[in-house]
mmCIF file of the N, C-alpha and C atoms, coordinates in Angstrom:
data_MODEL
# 
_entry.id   MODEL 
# 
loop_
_atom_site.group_PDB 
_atom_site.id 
_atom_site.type_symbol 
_atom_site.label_atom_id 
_atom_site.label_alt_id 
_atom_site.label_comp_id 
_atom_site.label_asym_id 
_atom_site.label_entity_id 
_atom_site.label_seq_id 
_atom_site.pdbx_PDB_ins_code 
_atom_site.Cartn_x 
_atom_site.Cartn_y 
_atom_site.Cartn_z 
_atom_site.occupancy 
_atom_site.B_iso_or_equiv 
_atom_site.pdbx_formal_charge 
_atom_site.auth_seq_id 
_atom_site.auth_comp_id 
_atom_site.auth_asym_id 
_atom_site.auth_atom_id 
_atom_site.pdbx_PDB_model_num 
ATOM 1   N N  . UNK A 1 1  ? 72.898 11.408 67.905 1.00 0.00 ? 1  UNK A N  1 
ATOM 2   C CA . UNK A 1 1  ? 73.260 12.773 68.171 1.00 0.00 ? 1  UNK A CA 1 
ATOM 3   C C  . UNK A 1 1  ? 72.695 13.160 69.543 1.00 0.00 ? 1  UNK A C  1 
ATOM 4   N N  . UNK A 1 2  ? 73.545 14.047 70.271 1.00 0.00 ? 2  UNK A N  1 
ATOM 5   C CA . UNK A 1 2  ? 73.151 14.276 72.091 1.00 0.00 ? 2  UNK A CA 1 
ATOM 6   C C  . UNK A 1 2  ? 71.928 15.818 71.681 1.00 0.00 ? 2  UNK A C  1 
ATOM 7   N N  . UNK A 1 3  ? 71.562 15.983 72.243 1.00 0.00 ? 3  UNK A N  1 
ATOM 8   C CA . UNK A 1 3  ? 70.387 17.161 72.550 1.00 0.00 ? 3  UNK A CA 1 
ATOM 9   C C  . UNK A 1 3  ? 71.238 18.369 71.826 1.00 0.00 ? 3  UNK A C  1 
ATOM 10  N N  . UNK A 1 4  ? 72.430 18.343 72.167 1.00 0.00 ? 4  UNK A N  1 
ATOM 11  C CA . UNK A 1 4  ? 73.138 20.034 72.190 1.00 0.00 ? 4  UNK A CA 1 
ATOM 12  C C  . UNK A 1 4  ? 73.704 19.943 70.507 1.00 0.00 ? 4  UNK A C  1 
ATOM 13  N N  . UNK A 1 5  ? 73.983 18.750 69.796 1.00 0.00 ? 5  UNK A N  1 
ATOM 14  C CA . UNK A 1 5  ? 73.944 18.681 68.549 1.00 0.00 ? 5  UNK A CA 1 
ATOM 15  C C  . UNK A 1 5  ? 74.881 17.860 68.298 1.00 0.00 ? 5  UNK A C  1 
ATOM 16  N N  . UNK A 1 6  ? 75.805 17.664 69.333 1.00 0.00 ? 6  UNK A N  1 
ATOM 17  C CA . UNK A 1 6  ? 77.120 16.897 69.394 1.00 0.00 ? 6  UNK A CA 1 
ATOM 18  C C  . UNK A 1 6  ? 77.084 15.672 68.849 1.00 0.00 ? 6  UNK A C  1 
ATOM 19  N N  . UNK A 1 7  ? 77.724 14.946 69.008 1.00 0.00 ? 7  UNK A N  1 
ATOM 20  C CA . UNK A 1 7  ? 77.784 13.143 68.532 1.00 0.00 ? 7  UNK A CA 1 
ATOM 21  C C  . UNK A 1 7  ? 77.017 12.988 67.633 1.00 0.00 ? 7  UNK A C  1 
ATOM 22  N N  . UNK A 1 8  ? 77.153 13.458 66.316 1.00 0.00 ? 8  UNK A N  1 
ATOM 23  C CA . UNK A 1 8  ? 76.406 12.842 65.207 1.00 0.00 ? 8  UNK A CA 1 
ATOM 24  C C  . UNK A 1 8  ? 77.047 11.653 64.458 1.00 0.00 ? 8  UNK A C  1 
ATOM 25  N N  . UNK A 1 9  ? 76.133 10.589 64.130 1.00 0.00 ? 9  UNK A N  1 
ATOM 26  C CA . UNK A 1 9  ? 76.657 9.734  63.761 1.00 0.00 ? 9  UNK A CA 1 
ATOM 27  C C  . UNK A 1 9  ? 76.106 9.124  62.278 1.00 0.00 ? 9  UNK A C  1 
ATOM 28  N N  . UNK A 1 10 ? 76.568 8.968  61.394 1.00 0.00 ? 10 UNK A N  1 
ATOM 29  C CA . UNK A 1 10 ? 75.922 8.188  60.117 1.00 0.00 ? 10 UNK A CA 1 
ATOM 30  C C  . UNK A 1 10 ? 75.476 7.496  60.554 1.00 0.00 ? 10 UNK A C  1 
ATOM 31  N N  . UNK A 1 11 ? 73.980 7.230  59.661 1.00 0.00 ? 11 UNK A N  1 
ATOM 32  C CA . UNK A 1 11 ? 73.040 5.796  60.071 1.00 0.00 ? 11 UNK A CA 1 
ATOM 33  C C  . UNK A 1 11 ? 72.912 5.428  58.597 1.00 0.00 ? 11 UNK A C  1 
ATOM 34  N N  . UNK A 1 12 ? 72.949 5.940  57.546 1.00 0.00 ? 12 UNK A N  1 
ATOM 35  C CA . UNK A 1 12 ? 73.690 5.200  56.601 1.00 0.00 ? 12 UNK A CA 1 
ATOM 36  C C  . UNK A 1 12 ? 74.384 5.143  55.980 1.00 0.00 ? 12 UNK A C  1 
ATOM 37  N N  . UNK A 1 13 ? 74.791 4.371  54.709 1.00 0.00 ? 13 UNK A N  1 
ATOM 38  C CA . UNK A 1 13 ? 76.095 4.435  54.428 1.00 0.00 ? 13 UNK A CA 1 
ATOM 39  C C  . UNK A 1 13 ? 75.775 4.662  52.627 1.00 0.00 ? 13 UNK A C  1 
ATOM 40  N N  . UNK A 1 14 ? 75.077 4.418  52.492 1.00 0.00 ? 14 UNK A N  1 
ATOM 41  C CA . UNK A 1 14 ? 75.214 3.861  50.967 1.00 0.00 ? 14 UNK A CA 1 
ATOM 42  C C  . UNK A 1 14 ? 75.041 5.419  50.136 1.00 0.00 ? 14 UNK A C  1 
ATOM 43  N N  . UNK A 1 15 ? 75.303 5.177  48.904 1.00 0.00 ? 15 UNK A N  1 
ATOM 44  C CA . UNK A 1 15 ? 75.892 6.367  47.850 1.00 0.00 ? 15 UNK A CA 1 
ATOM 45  C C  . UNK A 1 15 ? 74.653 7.074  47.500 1.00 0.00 ? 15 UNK A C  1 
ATOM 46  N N  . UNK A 1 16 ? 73.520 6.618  47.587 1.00 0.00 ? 16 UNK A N  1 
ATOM 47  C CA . UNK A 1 16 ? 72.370 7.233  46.916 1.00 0.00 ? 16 UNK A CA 1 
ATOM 48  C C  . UNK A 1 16 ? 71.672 8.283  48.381 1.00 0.00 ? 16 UNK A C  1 
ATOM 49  N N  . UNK A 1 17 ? 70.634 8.743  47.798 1.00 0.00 ? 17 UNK A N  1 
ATOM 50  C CA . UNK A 1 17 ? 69.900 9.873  49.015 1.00 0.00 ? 17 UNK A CA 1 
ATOM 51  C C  . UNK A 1 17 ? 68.925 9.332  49.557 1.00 0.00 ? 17 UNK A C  1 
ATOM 52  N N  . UNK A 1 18 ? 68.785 8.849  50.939 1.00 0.00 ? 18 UNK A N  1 
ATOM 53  C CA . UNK A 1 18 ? 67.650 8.109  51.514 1.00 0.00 ? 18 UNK A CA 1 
ATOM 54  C C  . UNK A 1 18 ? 67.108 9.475  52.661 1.00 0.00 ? 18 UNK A C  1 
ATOM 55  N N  . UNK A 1 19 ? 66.111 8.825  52.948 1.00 0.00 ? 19 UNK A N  1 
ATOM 56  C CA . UNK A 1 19 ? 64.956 10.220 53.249 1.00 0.00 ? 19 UNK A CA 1 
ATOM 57  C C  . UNK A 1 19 ? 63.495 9.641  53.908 1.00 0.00 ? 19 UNK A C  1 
ATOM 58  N N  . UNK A 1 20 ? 63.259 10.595 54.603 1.00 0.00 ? 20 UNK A N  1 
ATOM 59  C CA . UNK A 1 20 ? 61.735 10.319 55.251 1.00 0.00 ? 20 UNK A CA 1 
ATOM 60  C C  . UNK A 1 20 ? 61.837 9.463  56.551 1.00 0.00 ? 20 UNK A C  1 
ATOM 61  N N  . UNK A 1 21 ? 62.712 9.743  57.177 1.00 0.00 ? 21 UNK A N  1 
ATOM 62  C CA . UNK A 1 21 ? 63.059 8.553  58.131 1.00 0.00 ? 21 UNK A CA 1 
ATOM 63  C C  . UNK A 1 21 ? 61.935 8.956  59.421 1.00 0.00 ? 21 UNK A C  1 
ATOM 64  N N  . UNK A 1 22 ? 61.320 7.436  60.032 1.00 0.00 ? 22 UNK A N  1 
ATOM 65  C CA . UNK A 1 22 ? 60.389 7.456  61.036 1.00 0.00 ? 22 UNK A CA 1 
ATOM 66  C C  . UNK A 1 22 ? 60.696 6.367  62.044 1.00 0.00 ? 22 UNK A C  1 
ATOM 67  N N  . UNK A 1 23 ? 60.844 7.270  63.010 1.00 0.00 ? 23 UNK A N  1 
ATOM 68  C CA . UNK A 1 23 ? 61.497 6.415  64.751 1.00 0.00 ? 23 UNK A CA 1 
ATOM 69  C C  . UNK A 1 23 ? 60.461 5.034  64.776 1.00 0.00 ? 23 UNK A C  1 
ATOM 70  N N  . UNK A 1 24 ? 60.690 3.920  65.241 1.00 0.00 ? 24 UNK A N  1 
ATOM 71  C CA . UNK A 1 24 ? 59.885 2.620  65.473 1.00 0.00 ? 24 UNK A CA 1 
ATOM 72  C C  . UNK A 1 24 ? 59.547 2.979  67.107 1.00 0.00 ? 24 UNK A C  1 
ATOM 73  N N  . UNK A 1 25 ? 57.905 2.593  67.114 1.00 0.00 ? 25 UNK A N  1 
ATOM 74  C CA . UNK A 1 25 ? 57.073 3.147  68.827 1.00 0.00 ? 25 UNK A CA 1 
ATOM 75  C C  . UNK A 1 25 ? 58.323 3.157  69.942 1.00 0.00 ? 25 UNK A C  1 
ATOM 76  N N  . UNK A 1 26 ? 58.837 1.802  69.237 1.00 0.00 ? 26 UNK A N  1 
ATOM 77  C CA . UNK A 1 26 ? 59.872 1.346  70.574 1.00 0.00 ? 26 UNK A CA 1 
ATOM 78  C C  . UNK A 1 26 ? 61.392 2.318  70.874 1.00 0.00 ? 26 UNK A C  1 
ATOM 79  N N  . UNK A 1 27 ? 61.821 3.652  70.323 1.00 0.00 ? 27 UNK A N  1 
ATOM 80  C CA . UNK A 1 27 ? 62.753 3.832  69.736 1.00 0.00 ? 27 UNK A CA 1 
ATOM 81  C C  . UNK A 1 27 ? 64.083 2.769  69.064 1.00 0.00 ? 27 UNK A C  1 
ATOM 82  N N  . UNK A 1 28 ? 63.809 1.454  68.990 1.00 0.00 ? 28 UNK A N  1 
ATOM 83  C CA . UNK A 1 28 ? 64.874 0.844  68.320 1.00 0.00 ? 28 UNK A CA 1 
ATOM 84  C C  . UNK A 1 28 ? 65.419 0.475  66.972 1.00 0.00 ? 28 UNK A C  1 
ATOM 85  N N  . UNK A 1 29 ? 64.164 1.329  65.947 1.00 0.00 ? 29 UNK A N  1 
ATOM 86  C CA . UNK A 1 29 ? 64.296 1.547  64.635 1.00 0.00 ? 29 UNK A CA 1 
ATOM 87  C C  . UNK A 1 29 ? 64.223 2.346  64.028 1.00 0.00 ? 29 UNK A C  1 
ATOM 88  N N  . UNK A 1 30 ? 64.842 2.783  62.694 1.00 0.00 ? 30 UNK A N  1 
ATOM 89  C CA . UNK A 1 30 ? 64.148 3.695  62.033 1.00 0.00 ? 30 UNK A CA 1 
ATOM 90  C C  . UNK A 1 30 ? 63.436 3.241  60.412 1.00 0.00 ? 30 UNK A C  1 
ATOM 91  N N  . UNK A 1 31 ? 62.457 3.558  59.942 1.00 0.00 ? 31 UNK A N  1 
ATOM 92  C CA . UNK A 1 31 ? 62.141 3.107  58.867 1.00 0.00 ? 31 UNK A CA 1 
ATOM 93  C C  . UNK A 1 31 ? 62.632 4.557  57.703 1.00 0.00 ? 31 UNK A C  1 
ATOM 94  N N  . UNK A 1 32 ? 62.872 4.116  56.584 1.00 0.00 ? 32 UNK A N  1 
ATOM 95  C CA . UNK A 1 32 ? 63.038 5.492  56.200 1.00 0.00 ? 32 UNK A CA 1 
ATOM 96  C C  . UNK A 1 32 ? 62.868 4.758  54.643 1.00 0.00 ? 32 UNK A C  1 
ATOM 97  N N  . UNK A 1 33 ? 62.760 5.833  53.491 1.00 0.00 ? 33 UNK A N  1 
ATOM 98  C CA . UNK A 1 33 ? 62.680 5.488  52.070 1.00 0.00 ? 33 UNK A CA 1 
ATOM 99  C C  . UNK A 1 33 ? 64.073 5.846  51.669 1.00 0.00 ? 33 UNK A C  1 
ATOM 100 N N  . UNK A 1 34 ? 64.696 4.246  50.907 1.00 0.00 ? 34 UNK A N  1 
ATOM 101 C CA . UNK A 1 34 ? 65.775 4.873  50.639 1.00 0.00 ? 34 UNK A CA 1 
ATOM 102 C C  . UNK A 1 34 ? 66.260 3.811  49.178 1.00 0.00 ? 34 UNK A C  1 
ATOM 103 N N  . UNK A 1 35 ? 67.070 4.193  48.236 1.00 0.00 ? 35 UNK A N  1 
ATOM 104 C CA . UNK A 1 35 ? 67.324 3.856  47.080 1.00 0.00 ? 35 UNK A CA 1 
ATOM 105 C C  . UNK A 1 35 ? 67.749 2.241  47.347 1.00 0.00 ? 35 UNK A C  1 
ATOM 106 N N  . UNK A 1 36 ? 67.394 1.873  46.347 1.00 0.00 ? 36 UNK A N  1 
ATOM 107 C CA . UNK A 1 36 ? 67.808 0.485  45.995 1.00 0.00 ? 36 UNK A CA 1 
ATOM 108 C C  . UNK A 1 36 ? 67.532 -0.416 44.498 1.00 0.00 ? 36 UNK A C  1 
ATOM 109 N N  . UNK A 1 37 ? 68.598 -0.535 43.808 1.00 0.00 ? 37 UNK A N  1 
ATOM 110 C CA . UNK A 1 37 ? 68.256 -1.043 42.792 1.00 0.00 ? 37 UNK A CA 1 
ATOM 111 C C  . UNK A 1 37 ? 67.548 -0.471 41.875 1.00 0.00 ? 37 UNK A C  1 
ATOM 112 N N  . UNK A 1 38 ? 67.633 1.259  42.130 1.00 0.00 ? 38 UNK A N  1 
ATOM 113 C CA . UNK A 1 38 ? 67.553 2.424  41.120 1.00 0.00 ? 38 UNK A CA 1 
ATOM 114 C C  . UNK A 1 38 ? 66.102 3.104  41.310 1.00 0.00 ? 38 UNK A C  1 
ATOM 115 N N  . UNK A 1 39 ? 65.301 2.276  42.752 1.00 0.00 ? 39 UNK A N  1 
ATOM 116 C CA . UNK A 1 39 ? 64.467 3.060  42.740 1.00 0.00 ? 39 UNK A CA 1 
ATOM 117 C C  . UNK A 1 39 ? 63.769 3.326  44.511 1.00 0.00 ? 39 UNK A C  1 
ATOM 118 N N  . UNK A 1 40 ? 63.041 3.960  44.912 1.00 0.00 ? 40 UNK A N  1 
ATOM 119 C CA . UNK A 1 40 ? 62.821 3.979  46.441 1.00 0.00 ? 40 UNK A CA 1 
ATOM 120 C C  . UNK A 1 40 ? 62.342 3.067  47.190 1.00 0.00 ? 40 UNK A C  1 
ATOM 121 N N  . UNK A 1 41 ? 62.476 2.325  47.636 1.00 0.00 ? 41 UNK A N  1 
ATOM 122 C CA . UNK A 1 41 ? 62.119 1.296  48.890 1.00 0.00 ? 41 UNK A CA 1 
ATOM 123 C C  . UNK A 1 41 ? 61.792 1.617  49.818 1.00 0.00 ? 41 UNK A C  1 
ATOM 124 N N  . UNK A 1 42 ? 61.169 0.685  51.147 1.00 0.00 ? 42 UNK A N  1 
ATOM 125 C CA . UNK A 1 42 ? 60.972 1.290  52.406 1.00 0.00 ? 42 UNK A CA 1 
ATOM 126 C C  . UNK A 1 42 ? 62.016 0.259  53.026 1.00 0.00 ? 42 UNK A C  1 
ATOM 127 N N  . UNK A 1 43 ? 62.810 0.898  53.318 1.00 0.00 ? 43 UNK A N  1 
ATOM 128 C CA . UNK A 1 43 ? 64.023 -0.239 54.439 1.00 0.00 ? 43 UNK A CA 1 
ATOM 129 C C  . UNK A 1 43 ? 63.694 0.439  55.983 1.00 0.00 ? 43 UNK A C  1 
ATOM 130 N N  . UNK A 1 44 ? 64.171 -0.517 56.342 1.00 0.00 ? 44 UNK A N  1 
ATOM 131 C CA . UNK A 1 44 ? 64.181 -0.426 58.154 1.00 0.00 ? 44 UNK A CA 1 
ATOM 132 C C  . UNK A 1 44 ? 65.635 -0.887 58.705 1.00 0.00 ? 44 UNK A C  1 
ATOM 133 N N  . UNK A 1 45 ? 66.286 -0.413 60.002 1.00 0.00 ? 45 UNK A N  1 
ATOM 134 C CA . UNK A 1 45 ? 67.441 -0.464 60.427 1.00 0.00 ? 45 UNK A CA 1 
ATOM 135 C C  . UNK A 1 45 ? 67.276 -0.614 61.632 1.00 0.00 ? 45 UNK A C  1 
ATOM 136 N N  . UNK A 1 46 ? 67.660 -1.455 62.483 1.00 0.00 ? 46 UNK A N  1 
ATOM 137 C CA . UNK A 1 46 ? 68.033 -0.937 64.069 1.00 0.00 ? 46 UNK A CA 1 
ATOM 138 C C  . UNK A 1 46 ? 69.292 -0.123 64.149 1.00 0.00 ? 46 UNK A C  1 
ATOM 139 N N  . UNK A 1 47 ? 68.569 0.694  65.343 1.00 0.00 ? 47 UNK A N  1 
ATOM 140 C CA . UNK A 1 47 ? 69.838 1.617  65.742 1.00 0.00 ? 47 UNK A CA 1 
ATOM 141 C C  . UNK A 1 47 ? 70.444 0.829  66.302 1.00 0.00 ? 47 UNK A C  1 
ATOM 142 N N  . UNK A 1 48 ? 71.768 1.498  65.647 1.00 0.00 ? 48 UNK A N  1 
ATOM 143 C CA . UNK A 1 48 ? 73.091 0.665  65.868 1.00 0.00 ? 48 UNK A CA 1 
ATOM 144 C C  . UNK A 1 48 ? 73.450 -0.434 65.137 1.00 0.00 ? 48 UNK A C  1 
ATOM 145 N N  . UNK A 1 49 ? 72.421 -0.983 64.518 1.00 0.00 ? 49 UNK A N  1 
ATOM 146 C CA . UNK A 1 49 ? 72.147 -2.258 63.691 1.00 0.00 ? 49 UNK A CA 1 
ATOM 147 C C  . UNK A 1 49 ? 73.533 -1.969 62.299 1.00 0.00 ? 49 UNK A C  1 
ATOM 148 N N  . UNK A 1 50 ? 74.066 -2.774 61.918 1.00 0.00 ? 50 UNK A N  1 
ATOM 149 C CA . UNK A 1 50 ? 75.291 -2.540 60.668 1.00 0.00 ? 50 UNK A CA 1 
ATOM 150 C C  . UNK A 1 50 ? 74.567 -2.989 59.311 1.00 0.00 ? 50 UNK A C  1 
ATOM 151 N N  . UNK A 1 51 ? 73.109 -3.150 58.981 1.00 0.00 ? 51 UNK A N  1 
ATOM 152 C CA . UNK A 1 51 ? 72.267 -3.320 57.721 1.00 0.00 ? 51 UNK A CA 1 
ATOM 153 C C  . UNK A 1 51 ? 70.998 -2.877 57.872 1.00 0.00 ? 51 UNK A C  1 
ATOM 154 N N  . UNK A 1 52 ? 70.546 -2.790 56.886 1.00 0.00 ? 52 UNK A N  1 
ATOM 155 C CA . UNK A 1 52 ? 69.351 -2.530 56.864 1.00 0.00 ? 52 UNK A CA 1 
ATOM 156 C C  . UNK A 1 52 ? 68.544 -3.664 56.161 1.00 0.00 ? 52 UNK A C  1 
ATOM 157 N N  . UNK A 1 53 ? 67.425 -3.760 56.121 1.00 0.00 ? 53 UNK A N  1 
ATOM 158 C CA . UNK A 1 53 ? 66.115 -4.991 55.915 1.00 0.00 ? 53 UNK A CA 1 
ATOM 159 C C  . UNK A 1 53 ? 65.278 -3.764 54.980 1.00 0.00 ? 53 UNK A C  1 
ATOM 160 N N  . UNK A 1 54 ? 65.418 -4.069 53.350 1.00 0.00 ? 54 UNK A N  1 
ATOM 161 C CA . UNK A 1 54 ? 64.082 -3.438 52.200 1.00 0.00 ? 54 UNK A CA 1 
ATOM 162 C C  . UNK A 1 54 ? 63.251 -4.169 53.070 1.00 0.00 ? 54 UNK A C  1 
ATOM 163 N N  . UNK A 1 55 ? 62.259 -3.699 53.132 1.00 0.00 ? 55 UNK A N  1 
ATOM 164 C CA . UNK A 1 55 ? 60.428 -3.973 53.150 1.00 0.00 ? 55 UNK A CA 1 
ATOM 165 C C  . UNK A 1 55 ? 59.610 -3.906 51.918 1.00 0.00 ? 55 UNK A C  1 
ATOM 166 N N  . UNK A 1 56 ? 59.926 -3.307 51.214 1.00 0.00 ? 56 UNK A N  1 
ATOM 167 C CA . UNK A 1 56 ? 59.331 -3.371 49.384 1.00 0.00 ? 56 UNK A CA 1 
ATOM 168 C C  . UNK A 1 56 ? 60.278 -3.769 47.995 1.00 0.00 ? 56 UNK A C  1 
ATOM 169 N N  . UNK A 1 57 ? 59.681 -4.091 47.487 1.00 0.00 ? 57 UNK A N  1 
ATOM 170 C CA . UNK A 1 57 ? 60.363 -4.278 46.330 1.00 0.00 ? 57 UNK A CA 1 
ATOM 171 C C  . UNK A 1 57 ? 59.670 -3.686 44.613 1.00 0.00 ? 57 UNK A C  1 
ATOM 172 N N  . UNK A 1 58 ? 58.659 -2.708 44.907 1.00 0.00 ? 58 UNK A N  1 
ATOM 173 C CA . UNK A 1 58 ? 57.766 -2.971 43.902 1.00 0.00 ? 58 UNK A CA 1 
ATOM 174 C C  . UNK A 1 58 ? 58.658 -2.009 43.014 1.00 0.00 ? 58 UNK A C  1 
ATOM 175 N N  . UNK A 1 59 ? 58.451 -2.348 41.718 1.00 0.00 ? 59 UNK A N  1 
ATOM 176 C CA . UNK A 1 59 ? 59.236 -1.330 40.481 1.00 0.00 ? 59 UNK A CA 1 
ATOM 177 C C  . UNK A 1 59 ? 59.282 0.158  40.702 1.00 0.00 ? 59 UNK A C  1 
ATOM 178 N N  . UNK A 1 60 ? 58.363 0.493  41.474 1.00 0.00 ? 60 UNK A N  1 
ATOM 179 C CA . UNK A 1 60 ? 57.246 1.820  41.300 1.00 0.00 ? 60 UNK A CA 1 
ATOM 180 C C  . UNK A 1 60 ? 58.324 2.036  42.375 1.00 0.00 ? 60 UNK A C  1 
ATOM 181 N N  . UNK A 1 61 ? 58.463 3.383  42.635 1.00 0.00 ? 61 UNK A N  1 
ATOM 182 C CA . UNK A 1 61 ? 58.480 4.331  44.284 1.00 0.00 ? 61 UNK A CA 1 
ATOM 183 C C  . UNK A 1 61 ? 58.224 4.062  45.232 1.00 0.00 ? 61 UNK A C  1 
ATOM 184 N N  . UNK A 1 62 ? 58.770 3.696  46.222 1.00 0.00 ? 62 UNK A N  1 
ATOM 185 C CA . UNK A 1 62 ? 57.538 3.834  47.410 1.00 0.00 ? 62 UNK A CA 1 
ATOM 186 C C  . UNK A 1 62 ? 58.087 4.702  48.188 1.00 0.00 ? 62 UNK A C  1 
ATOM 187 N N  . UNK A 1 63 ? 57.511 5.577  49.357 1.00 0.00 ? 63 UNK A N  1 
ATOM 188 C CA . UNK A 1 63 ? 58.114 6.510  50.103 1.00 0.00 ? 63 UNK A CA 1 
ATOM 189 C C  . UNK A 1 63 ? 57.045 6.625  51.172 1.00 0.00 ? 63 UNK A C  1 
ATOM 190 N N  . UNK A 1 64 ? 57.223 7.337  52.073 1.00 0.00 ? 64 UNK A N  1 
ATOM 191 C CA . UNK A 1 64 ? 56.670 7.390  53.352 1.00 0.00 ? 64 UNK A CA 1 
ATOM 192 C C  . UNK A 1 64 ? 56.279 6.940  54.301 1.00 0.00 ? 64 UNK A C  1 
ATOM 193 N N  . UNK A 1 65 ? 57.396 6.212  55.082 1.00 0.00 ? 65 UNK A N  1 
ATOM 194 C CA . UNK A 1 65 ? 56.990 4.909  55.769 1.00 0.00 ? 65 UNK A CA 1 
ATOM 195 C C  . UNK A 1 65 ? 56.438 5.055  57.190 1.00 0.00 ? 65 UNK A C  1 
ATOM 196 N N  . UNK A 1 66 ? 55.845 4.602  57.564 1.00 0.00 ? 66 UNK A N  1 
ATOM 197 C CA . UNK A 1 66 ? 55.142 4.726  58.901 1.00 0.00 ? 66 UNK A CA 1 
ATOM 198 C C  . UNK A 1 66 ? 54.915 3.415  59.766 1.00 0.00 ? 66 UNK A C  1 
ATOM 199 N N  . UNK A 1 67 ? 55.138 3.457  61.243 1.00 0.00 ? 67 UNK A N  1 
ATOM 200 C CA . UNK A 1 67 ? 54.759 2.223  61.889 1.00 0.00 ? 67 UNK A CA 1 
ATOM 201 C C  . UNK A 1 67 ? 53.180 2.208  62.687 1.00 0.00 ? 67 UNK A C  1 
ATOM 202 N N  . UNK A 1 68 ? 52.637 1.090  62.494 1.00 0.00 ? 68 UNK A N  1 
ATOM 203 C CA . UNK A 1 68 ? 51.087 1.342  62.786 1.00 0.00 ? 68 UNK A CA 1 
ATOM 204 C C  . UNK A 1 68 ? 51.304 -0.501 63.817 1.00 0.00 ? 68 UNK A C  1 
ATOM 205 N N  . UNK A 1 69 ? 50.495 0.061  65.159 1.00 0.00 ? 69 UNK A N  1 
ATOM 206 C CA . UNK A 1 69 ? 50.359 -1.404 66.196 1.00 0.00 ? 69 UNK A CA 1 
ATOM 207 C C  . UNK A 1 69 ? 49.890 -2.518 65.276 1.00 0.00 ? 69 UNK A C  1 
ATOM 208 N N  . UNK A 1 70 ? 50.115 -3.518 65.252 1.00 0.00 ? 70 UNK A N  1 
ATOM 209 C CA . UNK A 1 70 ? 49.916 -4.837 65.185 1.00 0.00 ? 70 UNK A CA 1 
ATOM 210 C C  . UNK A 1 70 ? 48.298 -4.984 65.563 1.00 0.00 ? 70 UNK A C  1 
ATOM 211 N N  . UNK A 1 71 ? 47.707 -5.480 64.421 1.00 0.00 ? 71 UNK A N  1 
ATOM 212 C CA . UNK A 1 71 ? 46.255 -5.871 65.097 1.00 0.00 ? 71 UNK A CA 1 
ATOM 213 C C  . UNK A 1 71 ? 46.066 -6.934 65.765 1.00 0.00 ? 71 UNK A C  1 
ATOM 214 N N  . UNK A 1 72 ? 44.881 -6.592 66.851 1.00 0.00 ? 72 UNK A N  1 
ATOM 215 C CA . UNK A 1 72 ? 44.699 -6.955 67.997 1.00 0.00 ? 72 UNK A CA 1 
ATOM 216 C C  . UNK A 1 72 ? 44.065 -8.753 67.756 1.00 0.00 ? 72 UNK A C  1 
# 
């Protein structure tokens, strides 16, 4: 989407409600919590990217994803 509100574009696609989405340092990702297999995951996407990559799988919820530097 441009500054003025214009060009919005779906970044996802799928039927359920995904949420919490957080820009990657680099802007080339977003991580966000979003349904899968009936319950919340943390998936990640590149912008522009046509899939997304779960990062969790645990039975439970997970939600609030955040990117933290790589230790040194």
């Amino acid at each position: 989407m441009r500054a003025n509100g214009t060009g919005v574009v779906r970044f996802t696609t799928g039927p359920a409600y995904d949420r919490e989405p957080a820009w990657s340092p680099d802007g080339a990702s977003i991580a966000y919590a979003g349904v899968v297999g009936g319950d919340f995951d943390i998936r990640v996407k590149a912008i522009g990217g046509s899939s997304a990559v779960t990062l969790t799988t645990s039975p439970a919820n997970d939600y609030d994803p955040a990117w933290q530097p790589l230790p040194r």
